[in-house]
PDB file as gemmi writes it, atoms N, CA and C in Angstrom:
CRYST1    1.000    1.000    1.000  90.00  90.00  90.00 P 1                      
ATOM      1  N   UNK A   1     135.741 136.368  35.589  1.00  0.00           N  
ATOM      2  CA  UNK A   1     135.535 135.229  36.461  1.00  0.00           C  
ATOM      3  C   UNK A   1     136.033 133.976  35.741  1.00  0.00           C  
ATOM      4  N   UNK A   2     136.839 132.934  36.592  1.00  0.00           N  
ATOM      5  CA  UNK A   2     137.207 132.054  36.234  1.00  0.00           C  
ATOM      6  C   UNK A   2     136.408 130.860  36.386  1.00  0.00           C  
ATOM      7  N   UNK A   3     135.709 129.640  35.551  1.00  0.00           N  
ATOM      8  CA  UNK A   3     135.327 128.636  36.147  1.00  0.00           C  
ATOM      9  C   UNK A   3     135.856 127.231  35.472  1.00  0.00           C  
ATOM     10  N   UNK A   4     136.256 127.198  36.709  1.00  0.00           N  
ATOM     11  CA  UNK A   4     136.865 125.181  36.647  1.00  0.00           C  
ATOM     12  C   UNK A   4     136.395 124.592  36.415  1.00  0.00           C  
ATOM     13  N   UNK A   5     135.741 124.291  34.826  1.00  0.00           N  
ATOM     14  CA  UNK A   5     134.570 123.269  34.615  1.00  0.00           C  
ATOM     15  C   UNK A   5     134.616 122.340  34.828  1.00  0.00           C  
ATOM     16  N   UNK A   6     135.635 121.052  35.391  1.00  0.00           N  
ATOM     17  CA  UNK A   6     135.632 119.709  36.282  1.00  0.00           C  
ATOM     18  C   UNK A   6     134.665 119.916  36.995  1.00  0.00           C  
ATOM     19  N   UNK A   7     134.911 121.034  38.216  1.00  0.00           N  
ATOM     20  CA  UNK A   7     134.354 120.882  39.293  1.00  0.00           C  
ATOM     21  C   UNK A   7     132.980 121.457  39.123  1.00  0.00           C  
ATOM     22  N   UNK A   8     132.483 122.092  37.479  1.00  0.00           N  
ATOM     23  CA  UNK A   8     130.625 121.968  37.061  1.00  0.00           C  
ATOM     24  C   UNK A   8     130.551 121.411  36.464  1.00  0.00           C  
ATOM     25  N   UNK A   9     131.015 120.094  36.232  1.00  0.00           N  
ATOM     26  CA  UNK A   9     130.405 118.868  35.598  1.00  0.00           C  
ATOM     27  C   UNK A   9     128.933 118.622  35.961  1.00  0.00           C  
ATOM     28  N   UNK A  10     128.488 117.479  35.276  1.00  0.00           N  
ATOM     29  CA  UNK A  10     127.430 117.019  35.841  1.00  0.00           C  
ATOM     30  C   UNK A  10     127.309 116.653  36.909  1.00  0.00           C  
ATOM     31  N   UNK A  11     126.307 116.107  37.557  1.00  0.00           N  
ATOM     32  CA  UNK A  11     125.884 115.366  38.588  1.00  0.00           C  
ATOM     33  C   UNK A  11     126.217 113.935  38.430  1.00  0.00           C  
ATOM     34  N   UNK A  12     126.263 113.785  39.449  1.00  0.00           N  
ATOM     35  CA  UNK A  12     126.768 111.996  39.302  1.00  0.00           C  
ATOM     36  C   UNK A  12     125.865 111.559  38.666  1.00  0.00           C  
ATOM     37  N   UNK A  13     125.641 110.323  37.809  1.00  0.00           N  
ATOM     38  CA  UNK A  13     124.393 109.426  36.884  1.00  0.00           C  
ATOM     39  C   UNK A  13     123.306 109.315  37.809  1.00  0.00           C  
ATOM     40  N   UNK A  14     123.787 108.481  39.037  1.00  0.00           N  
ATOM     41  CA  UNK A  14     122.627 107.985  39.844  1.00  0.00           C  
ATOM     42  C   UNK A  14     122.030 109.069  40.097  1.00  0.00           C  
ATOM     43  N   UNK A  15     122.184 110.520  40.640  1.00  0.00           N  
ATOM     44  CA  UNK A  15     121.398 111.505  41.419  1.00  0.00           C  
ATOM     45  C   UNK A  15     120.667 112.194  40.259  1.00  0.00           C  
ATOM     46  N   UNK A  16     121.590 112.468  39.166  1.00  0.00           N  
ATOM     47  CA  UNK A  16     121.240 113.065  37.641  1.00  0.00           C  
ATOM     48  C   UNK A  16     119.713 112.081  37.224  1.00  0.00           C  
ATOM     49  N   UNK A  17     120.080 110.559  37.288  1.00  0.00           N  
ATOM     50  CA  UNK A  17     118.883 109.993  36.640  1.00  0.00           C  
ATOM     51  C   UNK A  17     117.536 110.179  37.417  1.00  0.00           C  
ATOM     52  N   UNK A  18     118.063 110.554  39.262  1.00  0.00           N  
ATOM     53  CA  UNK A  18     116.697 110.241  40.043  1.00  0.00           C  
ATOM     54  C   UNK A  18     116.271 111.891  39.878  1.00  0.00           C  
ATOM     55  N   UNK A  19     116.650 112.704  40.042  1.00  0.00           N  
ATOM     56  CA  UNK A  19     116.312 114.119  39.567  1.00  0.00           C  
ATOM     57  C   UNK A  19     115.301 113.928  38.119  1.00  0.00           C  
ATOM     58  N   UNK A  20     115.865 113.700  37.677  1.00  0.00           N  
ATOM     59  CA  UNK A  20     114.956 113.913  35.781  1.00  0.00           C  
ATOM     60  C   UNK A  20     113.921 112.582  36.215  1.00  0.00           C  
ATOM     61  N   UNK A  21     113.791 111.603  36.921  1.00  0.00           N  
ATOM     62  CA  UNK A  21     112.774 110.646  37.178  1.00  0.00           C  
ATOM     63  C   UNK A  21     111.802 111.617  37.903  1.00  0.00           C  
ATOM     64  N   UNK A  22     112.394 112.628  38.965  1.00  0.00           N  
ATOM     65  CA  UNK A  22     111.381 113.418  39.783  1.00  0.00           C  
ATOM     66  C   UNK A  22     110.810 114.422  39.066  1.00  0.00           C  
ATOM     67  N   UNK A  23     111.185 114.933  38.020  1.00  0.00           N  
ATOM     68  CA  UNK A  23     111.065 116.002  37.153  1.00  0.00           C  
ATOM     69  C   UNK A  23     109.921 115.682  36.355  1.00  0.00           C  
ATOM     70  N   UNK A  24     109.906 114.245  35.998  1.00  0.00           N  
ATOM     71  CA  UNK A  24     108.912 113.732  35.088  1.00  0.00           C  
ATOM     72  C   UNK A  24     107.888 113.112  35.824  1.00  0.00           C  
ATOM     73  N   UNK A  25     107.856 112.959  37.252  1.00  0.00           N  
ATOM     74  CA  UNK A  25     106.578 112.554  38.398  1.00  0.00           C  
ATOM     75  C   UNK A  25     106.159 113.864  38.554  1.00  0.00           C  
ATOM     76  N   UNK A  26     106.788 115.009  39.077  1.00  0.00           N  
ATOM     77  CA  UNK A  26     105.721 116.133  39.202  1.00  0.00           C  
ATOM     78  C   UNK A  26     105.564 116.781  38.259  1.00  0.00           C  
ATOM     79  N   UNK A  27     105.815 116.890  36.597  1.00  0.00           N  
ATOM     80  CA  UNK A  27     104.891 117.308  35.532  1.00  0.00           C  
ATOM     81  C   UNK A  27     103.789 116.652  35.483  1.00  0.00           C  
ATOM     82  N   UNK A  28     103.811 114.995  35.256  1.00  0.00           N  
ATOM     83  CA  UNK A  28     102.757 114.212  34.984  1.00  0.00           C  
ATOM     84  C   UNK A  28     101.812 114.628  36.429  1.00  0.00           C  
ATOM     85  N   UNK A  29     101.987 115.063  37.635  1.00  0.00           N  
ATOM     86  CA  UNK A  29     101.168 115.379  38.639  1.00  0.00           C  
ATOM     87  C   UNK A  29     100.282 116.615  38.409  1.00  0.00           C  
ATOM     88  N   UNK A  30     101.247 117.491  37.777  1.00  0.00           N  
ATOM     89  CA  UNK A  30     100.768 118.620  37.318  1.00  0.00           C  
ATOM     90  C   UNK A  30      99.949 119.205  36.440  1.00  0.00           C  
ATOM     91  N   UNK A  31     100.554 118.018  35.575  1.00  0.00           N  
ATOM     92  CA  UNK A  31      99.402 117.442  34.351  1.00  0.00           C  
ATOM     93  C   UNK A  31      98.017 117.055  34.313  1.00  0.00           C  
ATOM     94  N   UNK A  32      97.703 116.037  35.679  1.00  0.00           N  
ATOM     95  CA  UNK A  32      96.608 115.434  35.897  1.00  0.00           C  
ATOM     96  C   UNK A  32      96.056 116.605  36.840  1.00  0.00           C  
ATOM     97  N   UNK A  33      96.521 117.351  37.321  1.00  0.00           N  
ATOM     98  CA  UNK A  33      95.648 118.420  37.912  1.00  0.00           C  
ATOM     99  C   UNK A  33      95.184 119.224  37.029  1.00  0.00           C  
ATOM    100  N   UNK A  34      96.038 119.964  36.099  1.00  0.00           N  
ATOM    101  CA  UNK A  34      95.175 120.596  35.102  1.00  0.00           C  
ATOM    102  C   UNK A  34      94.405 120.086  34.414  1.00  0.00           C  
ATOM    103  N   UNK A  35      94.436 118.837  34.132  1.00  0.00           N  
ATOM    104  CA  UNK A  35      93.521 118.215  33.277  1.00  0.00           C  
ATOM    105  C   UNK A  35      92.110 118.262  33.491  1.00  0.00           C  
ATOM    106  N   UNK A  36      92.378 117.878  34.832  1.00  0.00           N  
ATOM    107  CA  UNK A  36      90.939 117.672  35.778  1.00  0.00           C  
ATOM    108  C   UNK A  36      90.203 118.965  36.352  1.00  0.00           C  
ATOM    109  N   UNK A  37      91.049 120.114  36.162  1.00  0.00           N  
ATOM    110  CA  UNK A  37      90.504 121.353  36.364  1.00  0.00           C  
ATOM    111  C   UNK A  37      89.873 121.605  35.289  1.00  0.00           C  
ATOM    112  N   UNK A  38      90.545 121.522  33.733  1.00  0.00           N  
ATOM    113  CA  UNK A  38      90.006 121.426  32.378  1.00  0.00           C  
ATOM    114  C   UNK A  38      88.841 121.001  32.601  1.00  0.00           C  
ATOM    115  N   UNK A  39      88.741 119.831  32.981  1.00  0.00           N  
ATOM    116  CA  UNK A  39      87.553 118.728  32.303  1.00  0.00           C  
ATOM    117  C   UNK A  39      86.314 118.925  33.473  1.00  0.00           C  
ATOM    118  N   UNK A  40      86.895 119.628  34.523  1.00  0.00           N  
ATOM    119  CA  UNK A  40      85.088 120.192  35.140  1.00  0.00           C  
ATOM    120  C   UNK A  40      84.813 121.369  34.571  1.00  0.00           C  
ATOM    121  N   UNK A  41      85.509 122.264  33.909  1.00  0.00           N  
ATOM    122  CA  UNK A  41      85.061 123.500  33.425  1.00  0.00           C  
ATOM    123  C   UNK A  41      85.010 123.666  31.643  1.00  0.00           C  
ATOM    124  N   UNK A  42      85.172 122.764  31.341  1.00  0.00           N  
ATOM    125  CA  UNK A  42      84.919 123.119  29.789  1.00  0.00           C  
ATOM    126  C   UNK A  42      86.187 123.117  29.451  1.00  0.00           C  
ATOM    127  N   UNK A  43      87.341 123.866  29.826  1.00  0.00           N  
ATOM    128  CA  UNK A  43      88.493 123.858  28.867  1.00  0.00           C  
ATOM    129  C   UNK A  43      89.117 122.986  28.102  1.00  0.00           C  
ATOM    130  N   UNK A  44      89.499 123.666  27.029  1.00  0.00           N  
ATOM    131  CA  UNK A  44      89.751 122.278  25.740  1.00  0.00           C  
ATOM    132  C   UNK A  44      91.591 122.002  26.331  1.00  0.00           C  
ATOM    133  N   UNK A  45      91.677 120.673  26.049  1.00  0.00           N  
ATOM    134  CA  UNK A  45      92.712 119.661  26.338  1.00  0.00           C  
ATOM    135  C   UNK A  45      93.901 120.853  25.860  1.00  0.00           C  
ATOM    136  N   UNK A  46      93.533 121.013  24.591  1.00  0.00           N  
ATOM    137  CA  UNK A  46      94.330 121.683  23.826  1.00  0.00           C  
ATOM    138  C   UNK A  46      95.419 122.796  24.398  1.00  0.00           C  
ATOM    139  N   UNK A  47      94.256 123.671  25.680  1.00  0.00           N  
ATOM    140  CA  UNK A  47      94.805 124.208  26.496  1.00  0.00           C  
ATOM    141  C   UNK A  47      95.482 124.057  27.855  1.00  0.00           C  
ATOM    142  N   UNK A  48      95.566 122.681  27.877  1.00  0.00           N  
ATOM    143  CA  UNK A  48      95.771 122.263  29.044  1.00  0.00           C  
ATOM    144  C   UNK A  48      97.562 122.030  28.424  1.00  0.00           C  
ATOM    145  N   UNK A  49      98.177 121.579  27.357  1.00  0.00           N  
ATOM    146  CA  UNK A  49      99.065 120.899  26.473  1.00  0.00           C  
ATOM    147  C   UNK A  49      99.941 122.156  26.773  1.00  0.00           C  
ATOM    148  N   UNK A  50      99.002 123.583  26.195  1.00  0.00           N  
ATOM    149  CA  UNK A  50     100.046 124.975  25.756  1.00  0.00           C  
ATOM    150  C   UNK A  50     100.471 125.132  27.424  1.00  0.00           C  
ATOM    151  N   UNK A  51      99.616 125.446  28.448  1.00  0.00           N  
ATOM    152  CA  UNK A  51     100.461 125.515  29.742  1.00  0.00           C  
ATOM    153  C   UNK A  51     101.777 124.788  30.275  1.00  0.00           C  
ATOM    154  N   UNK A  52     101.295 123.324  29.661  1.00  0.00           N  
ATOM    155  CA  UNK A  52     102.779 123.164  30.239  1.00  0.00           C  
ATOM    156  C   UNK A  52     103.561 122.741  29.644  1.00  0.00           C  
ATOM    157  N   UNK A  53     103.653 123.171  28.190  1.00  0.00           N  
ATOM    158  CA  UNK A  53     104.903 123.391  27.474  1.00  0.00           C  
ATOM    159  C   UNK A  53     105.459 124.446  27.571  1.00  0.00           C  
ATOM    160  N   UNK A  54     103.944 125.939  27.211  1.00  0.00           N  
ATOM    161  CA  UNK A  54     104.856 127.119  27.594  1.00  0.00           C  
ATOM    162  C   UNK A  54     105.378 127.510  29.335  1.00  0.00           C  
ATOM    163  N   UNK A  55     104.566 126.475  29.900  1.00  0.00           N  
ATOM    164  CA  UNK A  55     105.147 127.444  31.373  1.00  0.00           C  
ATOM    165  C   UNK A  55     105.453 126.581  32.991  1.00  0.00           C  
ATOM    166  N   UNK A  56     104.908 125.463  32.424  1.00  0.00           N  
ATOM    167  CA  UNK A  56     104.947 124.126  33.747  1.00  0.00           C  
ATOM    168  C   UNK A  56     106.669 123.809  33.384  1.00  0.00           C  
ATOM    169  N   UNK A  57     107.293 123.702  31.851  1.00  0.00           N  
ATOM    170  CA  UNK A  57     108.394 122.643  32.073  1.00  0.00           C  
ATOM    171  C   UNK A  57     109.391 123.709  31.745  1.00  0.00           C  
ATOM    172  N   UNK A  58     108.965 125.001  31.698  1.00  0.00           N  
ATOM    173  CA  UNK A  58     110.150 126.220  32.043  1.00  0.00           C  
ATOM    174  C   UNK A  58     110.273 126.495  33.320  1.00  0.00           C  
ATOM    175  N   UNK A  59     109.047 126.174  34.271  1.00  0.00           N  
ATOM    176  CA  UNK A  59     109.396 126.391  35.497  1.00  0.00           C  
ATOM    177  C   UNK A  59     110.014 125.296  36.190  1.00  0.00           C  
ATOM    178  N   UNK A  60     109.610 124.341  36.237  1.00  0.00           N  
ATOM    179  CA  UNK A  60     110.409 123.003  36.712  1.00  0.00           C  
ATOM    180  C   UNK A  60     112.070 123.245  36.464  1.00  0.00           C  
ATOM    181  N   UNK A  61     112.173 123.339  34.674  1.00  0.00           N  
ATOM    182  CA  UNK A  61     113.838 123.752  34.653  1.00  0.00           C  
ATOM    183  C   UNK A  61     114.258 125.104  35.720  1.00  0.00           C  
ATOM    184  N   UNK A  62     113.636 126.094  35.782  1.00  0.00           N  
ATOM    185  CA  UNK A  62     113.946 127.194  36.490  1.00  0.00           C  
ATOM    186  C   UNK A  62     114.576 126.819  37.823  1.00  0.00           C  
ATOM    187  N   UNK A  63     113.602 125.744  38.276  1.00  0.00           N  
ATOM    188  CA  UNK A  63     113.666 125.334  39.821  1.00  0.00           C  
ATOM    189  C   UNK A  63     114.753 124.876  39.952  1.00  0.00           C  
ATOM    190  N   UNK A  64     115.132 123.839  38.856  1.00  0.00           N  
ATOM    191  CA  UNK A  64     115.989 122.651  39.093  1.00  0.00           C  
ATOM    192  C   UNK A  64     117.597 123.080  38.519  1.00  0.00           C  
ATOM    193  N   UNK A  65     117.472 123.995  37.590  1.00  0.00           N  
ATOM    194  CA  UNK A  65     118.975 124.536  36.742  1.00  0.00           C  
ATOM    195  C   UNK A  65     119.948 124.737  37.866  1.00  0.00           C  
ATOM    196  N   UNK A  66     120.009 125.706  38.575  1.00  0.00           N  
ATOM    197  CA  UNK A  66     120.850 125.685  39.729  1.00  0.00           C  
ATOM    198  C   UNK A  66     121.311 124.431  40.354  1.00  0.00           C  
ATOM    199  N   UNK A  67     120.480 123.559  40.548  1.00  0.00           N  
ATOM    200  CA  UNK A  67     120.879 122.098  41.813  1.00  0.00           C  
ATOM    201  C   UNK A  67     121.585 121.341  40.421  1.00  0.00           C  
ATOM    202  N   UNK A  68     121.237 121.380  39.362  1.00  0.00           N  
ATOM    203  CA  UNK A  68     121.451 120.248  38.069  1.00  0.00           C  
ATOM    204  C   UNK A  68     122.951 120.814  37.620  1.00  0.00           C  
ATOM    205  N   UNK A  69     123.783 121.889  37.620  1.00  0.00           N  
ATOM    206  CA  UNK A  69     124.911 122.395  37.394  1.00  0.00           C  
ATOM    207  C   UNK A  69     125.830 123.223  38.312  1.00  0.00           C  
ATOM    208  N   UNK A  70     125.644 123.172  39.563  1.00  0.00           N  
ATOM    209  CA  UNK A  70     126.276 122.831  40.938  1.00  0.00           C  
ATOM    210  C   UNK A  70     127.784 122.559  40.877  1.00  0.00           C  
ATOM    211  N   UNK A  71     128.724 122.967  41.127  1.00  0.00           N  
ATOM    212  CA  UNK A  71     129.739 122.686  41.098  1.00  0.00           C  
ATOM    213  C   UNK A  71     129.668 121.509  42.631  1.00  0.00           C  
ATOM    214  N   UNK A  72     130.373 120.312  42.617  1.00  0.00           N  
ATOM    215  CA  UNK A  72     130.434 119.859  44.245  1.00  0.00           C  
ATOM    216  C   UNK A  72     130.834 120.860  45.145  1.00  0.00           C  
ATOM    217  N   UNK A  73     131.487 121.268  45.226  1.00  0.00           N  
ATOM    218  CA  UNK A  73     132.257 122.147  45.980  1.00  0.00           C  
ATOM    219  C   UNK A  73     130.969 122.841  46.855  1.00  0.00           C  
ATOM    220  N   UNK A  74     129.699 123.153  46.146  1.00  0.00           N  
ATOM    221  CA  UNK A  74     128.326 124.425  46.207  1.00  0.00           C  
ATOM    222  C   UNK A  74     127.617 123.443  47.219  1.00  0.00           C  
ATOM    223  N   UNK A  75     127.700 122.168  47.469  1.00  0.00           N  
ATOM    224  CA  UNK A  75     127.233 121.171  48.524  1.00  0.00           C  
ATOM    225  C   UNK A  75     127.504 121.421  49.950  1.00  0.00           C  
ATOM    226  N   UNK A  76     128.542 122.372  49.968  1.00  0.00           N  
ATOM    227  CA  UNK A  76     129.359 122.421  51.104  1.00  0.00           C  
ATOM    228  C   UNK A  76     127.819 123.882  51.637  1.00  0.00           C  
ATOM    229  N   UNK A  77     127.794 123.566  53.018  1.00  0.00           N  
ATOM    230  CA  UNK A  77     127.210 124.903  53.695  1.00  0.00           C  
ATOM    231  C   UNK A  77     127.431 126.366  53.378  1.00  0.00           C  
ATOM    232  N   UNK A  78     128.755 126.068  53.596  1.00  0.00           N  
ATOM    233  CA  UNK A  78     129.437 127.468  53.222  1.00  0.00           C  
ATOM    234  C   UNK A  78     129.837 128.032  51.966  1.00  0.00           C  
ATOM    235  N   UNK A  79     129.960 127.158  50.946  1.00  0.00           N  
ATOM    236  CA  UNK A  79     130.061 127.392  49.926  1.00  0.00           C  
ATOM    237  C   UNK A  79     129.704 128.371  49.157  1.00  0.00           C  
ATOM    238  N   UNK A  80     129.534 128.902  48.055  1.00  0.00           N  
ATOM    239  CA  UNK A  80     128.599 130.125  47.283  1.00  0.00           C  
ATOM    240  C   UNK A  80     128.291 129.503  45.969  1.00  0.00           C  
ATOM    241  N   UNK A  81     127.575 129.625  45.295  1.00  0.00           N  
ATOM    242  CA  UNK A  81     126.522 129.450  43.635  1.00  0.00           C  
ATOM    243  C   UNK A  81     126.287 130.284  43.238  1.00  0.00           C  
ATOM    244  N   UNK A  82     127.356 130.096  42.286  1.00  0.00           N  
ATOM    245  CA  UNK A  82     127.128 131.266  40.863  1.00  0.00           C  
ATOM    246  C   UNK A  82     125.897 131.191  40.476  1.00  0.00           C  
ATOM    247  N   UNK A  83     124.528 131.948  40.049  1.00  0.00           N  
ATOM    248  CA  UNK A  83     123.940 131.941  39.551  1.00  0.00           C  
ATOM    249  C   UNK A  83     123.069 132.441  39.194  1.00  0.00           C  
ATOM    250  N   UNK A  84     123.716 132.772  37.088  1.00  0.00           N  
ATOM    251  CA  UNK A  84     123.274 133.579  36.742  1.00  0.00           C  
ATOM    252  C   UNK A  84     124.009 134.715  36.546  1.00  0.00           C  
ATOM    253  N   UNK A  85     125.348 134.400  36.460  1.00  0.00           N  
ATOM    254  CA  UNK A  85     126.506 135.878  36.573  1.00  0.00           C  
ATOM    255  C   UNK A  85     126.353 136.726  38.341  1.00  0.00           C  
ATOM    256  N   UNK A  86     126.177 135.883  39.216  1.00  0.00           N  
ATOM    257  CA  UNK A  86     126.201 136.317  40.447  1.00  0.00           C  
ATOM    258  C   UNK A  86     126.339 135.519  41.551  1.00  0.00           C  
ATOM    259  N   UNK A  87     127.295 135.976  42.668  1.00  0.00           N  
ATOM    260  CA  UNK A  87     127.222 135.098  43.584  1.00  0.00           C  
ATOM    261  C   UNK A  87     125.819 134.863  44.396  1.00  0.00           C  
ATOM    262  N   UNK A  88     125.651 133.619  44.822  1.00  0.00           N  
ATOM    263  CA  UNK A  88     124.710 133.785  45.495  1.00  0.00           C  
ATOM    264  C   UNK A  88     124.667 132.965  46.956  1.00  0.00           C  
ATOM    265  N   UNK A  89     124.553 133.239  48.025  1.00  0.00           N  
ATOM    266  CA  UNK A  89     125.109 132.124  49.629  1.00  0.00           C  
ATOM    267  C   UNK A  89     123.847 130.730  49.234  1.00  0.00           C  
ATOM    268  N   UNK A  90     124.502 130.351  50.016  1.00  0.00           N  
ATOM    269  CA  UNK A  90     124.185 128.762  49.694  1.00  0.00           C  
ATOM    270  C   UNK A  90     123.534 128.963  51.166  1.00  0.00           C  
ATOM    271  N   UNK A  91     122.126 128.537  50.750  1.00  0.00           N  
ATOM    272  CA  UNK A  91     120.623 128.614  51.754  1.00  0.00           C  
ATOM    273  C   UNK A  91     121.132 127.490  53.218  1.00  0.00           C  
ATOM    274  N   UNK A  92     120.927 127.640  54.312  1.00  0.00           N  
ATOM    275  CA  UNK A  92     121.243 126.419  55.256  1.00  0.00           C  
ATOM    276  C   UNK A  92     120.051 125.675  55.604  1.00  0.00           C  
TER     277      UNK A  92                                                      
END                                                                             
């Protein structure tokens, strides 16, 4: 497989910066929910920290890797997204 890395560049700045701004509103959301689940039941902070290092901000990237390295072209309806060593149809 061939890929034209021009066309998987980044994201433009503006959409790139408001993405990673949204990325960092729903951890900190995510954050204050566990916290507050923590803090009526006893659980130490401590454990609130390991969740979402090991598994809140791997999933967020999970979500977001695909839309964040997008070729333009993958915008199009019809288009297809590699991803992951596979084609995959582009959702309508």
């Amino acid at each position: 497989m061939v890929i034209n890395w021009p066309a998987c560049s980044a994201p433009a700045p503006d959409r790139e910066e408001q993405l990673e701004s949204d990325k960092l509103e729903l951890k900190a959301q995510i954050r204050t929910a566990l916290a507050d689940l923590a803090a009526r039941h006893g659980i130490a902070e401590g454990e609130v920290d390991h969740v979402m290092w090991a598994y809140i901000d791997q999933a967020v990237r999970d979500l977001t890797f695909v839309h964040e390295h997008e070729p333009a072209s993958a915008r199009d309806k019809d288009a297809a997204i590699v991803a992951f060593g596979r084609p995959r149809p582009f959702n309508s």
